[in-house]
N, C-alpha and C positions, 0 to 999 in steps of 0.2 A: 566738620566741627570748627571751622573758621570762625567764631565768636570766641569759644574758649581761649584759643592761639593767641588771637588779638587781645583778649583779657589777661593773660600771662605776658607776652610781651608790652604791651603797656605800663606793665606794674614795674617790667626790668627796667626799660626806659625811662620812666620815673627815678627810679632808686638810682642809674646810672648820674643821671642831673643832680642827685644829692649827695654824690659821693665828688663831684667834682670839687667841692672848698677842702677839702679832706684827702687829698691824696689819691685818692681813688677808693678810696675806706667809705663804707656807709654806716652813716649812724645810727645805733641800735633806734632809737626812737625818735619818730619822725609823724610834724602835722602831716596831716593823709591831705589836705588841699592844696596845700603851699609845697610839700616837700621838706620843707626847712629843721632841720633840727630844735628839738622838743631842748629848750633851756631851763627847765625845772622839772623832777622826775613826778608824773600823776599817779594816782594812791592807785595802790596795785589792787586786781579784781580779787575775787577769792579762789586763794587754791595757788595763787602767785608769793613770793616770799621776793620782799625786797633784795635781799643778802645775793639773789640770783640777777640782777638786773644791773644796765652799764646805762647809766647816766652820765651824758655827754660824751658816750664812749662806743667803739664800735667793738664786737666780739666774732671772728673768723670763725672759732667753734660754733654757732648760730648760722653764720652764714656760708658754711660752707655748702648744701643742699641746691642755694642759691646762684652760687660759684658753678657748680656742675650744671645747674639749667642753662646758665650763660654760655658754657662751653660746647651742650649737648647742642642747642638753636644756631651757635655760631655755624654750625658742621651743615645743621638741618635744613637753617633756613639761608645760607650763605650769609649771616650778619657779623661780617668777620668786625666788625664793632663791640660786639660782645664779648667774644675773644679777649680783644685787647682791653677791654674794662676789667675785667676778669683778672686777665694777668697785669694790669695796674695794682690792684689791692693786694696781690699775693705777692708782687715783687717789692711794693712800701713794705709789707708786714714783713718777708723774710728779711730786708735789709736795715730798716728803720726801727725795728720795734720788737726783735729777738735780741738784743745785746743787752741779755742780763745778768746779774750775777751768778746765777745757777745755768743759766742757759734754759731755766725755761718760761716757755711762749705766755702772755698775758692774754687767755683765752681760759673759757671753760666755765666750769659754773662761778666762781665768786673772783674773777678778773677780767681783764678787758684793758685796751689799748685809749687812753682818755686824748680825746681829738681835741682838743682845746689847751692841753699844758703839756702834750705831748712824752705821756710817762704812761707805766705801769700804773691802770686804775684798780681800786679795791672794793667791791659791793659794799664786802662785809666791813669796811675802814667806818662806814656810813652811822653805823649805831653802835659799832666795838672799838672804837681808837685807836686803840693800842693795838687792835688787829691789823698786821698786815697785809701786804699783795698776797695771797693765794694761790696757787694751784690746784687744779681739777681738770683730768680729762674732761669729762661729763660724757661726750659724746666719742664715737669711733673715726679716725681720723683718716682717710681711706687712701689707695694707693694713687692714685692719682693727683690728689693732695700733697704728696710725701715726692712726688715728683718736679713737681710745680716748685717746692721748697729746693729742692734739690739742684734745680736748676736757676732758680735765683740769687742761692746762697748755700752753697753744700755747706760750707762752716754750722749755720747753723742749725742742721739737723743733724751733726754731727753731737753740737755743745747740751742740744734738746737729748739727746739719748745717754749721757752723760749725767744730765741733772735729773732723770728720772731715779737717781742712784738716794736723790734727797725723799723719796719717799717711803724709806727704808726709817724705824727704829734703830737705838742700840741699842736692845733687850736681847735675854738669853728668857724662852727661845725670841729669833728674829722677827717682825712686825712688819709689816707694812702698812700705811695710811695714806688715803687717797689725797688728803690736805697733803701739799710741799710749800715750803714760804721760795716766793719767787726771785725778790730782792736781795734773801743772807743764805750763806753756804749754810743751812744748819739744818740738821736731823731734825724730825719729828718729835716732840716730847715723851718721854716711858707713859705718861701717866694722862695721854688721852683716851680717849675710846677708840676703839680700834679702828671702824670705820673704813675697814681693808676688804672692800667688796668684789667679789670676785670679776664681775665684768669690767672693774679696773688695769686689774692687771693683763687682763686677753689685748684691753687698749695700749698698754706698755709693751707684752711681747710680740706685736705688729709692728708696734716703732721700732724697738731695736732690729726688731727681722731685718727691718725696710735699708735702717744704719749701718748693720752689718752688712749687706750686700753691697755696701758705697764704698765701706773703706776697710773691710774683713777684719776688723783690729779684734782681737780675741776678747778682748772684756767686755765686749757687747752680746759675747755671746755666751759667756759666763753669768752676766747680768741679764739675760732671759733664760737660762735655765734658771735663775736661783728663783725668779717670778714666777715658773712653769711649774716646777716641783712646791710651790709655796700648798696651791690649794689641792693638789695633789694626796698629798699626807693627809688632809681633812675632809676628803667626803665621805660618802655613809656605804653604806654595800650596793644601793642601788646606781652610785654615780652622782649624786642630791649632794649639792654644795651649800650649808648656812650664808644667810645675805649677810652675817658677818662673823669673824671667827669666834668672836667672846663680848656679845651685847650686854650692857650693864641690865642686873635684876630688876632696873626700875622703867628698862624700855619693854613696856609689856608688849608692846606688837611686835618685836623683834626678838626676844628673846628667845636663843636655842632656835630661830624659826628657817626650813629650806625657803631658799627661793630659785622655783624654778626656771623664772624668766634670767636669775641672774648665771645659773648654769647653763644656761640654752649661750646666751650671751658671749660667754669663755669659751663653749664650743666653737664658734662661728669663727671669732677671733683668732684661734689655734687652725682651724684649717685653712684660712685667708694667709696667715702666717710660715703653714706646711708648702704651701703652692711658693712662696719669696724663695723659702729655703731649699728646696729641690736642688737644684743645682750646687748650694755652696754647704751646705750642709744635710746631706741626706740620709744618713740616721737619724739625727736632730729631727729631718719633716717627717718621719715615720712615725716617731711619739709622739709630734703632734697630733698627726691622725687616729693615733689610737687613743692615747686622752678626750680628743673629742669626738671619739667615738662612745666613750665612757659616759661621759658628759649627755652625752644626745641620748642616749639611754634612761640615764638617770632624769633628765626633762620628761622625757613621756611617759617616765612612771609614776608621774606627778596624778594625782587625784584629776585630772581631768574628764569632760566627759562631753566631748565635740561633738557627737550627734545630741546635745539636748544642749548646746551652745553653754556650758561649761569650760571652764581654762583658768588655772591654778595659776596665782602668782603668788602666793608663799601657802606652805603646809607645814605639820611638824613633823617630827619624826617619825611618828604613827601613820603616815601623808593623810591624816585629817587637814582639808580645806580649811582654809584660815583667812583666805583672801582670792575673792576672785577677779578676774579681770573682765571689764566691761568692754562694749563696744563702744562710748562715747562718753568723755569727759577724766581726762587728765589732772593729776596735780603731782609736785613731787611726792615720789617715791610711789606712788600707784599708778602701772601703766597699763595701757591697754591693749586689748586682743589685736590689734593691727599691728603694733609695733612687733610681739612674738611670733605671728605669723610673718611677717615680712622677715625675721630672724630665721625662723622657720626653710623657707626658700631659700634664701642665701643660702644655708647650709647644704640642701634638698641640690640645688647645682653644684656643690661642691663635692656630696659624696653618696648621691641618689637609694636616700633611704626613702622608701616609702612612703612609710609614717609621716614625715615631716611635712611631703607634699598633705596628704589626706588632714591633719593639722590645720592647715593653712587653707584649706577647699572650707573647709567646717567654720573658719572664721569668717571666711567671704562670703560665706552663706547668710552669718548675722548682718553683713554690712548690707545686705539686698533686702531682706526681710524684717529688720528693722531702723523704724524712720529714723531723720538729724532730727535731736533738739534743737532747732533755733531758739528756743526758750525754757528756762528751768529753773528750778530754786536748787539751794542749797544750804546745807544744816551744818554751824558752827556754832561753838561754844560763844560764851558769852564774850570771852576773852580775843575773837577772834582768828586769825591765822596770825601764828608767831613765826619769827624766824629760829632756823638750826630746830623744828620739830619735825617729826614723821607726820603726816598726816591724812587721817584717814576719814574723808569726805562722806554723806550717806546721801548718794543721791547728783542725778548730773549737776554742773557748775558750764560757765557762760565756756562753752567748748574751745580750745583755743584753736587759733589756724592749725597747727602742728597736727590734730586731731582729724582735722579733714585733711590732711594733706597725706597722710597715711592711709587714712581708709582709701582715698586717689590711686594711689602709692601701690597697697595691697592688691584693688581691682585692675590693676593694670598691667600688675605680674601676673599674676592667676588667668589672664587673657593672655599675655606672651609664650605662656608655659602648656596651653591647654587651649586655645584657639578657640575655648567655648564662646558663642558671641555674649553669654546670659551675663557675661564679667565687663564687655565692653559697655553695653549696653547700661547695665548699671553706673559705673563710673562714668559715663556723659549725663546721668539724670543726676548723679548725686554732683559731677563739677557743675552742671546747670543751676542744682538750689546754689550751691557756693558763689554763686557769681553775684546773686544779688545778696546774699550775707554778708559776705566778706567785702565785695569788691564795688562798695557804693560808691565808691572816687578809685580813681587808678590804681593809687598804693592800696593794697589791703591791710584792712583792720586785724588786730591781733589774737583778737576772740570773737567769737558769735553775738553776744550781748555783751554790754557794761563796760564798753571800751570803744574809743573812738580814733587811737590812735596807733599807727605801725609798731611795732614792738618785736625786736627779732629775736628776745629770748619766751617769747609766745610760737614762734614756730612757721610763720607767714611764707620763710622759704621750702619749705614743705609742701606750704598747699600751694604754691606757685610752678614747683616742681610737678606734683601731681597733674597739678592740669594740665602742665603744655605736654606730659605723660599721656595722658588719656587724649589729648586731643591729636597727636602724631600719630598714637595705634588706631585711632579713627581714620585718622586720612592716610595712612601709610600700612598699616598692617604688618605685617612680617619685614616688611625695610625699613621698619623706625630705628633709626641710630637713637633712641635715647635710654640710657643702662638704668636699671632699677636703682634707688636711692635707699642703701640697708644701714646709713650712718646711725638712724635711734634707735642704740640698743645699747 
């Protein structure tokens, strides 16, 4: 599968050349002919929210997926060029672009690093003013990552685990909100929405793990029990975590609603977290394991129903279906059956329940048996897609790379794990259609339709990842050095 390899290394090689006026940072959006950074931001497709995007900016939360392909091909294909591209961006960001007042990083959903005036950039500054820089994990920040930081600049994964302390309320009782302002030491306001989702915090009590093991200082590990025990206190009998603690009465699709993807989520995160703490704290990793064992419980007793390709992403308390997950077409806050199933496994290696593999078999089924939309409509109100709404699409939207790069992703674990060929086999036809989808010039496009240009909060290092994935277990098999990619969750 040397065509795929050379279509994933091309696109790195490309992105490497336009990371060069940049420090070695690549910019979220970029003409797909030229390379060159996009100087005005183009109207987002649907399903996309401005408030999420870094114009003239680069975002390491996006690219991090990207990061690990460089590093996995460096190993694989002896391209110690990759490597060192690689560790260019993570050494600018850990030493250039953490030194902030709260200590923390301008990544995540509505921040990013502005390559042109060299600050802390704000999505949301865009249409809200008076909004500030932002904080949001968004995405899971992995150990390898936390290493790279570590060794570029321990100070600042130190001052990062510290300023997670700003995504705390003063309310009686205590709060958490996934918003932290990045630029002012300042608490979160009483009187927002709570916004305190649980796959947040599994993202916070990983960092601290990772911090505590650096420098043992006690408050780091006072400041992840008090995250650990947060969602604790509030799940239901089955283990079912609400996607947030107290949704206002006017968010109807949220209100009072479980979400199981986001309990599966906190599970993964606690046992990736239990494995840090072994060693320096080993009671501590024992509740991890049992909470996410509660946790992964309470996921599969979610309305699901995998042999008829069924998979719950919120229910109520009654686990009446309220949302299901598709196999293709993303937008915020509705995810899809590859991301859970790839959550799924993670887990499935870390504490070999069953269930979770047979889960995960049942989604790759649908990835085999039903076709890519390369083309689709999609049904919005009159009004559009707004930003800061939930939104709940009826029907596929122009698929973003992330999309394909996951269902990549999925069949390529479910082949590592089970040597069935019916998984390889599938992920070289399905990177085969992606090639000419996505990858009509070097760089690839962000979405399947309605977009002509790279875009890394669309998910492009995903489906870059996937391929040179699928294409290693094709020509290597059981010696592929390249680790599965379980960041989107």
């Amino acid at each position: 599968m040397e065509h795929l390899l050379k279509t994933a290394c091309s696109a790195i090689e490309r992105l490497i050349q336009s990371s060069e006026p940049y420090n070695g940072l690549i910019p979220s959006l970029l003409d797909r002919r030229t390379g060159d950074m996009l100087q005005q931001l183009p109207p987002a497709i649907p399903g996309q929210r401005d408030s999420d995007r870094a114009p003239q900016g680069c975002n390491l939360m996006h690219d991090i997926p990207l990061l690990g392909t460089l590093y996995a091909l460096a190993e694989s294909e002896g391209k110690a060029e990759y490597a060192e591209a690689a560790d260019r961006y993570i050494r600018y960001f850990a030493t250039q672009c953490t030194d902030t007042p709260t200590g923390l990083f301008p990544w995540g959903e509505h921040a990013f690093w502005h390559l042109t005036e060299h600050r802390v950039g704000s999505s949301i500054a865009r249409y809200e003013p008076e909004r500030r820089a932002i904080h949001d994990h968004l995405h899971h920040a992995p150990l390898w990552l936390w290493e790279k930081l570590q060794t570029f600049n321990a100070s600042c994964v130190q001052r990062f685990a510290d300023g997670l302390e700003y995504h705390w309320k003063q309310t009686t009782p205590q709060e958490y909100y996934r918003h932290a302002e990045i630029n002012r030491k300042q608490y979160a306001p009483d009187d927002v929405r709570s916004c305190d989702f649980p796959r947040h915090s599994g993202f916070y009590i990983f960092d601290l793990a990772f911090a505590y093991n650096q420098s043992r200082r006690p408050e780091l590990l006072q400041q992840l029990e008090k995250y650990l025990d947060y969602w604790w206190e509030l799940r239901d009998e089955r283990g079912l975590l609400l996607i947030e603690s107290r949704s206002p009465q006017d968010a109807v699709r949220f209100h009072m609603i479980n979400s199981p993807t986001q309990t599966l989520s906190l599970a993964v995160s606690l046992l990736e977290a239990a494995d840090l703490l072994e060693g320096a704290a080993p009671t501590l990793a024992a509740t991890l394991r049992h909470r996410s064992d509660v946790y992964l419980s309470g996921f599969l007793s979610a309305p699901h129903d995998p042999a008829q390709g069924v998979f719950a992403g919120l229910c109520t308390s009654d686990n009446e279906l309220t949302e299901e997950m598709s196999v293709w077409g993303s937008v915020y806050g509705v995810a899809i059956a590859s991301s859970s199933a790839l959550m799924c496994l993670a887990a499935w290696r870390l504490c070999r329940r069953p269930e979770l593999l047979d889960w995960a078999l049942a989604a790759g089924a649908c990835y085999l048996e039903q076709p890519f939309p390369a083309t689709s409509g999609i049904a919005m109100d009159a009004k559009g897609i707004r930003p800061h709404e939930h939104i709940n699409l009826i029907g596929h939207h122009y698929v973003p790379a992330r999309d394909a790069g996951l269902a990549l992703e999925l069949l390529a674990d479910l082949y590592a794990i089970t040597e069935e060929r019916k998984w390889l086999d599938g992920g070289v036809h399905l990177a085969s259609q992606f090639v000419s989808i996505y990858f009509d010039h070097e760089i690839p496009r962000g979405a399947a339709q309605g977009i002509e240009h790279y875009e890394s909060q669309l998910g492009p290092g995903y489906l870059i990842h996937g391929m040179a994935h699928i294409a290693l277990l094709a020509r290597d098999g059981r010696d592929c050095r390249m680790p599965t990619e379980y960041t989107c969750r």
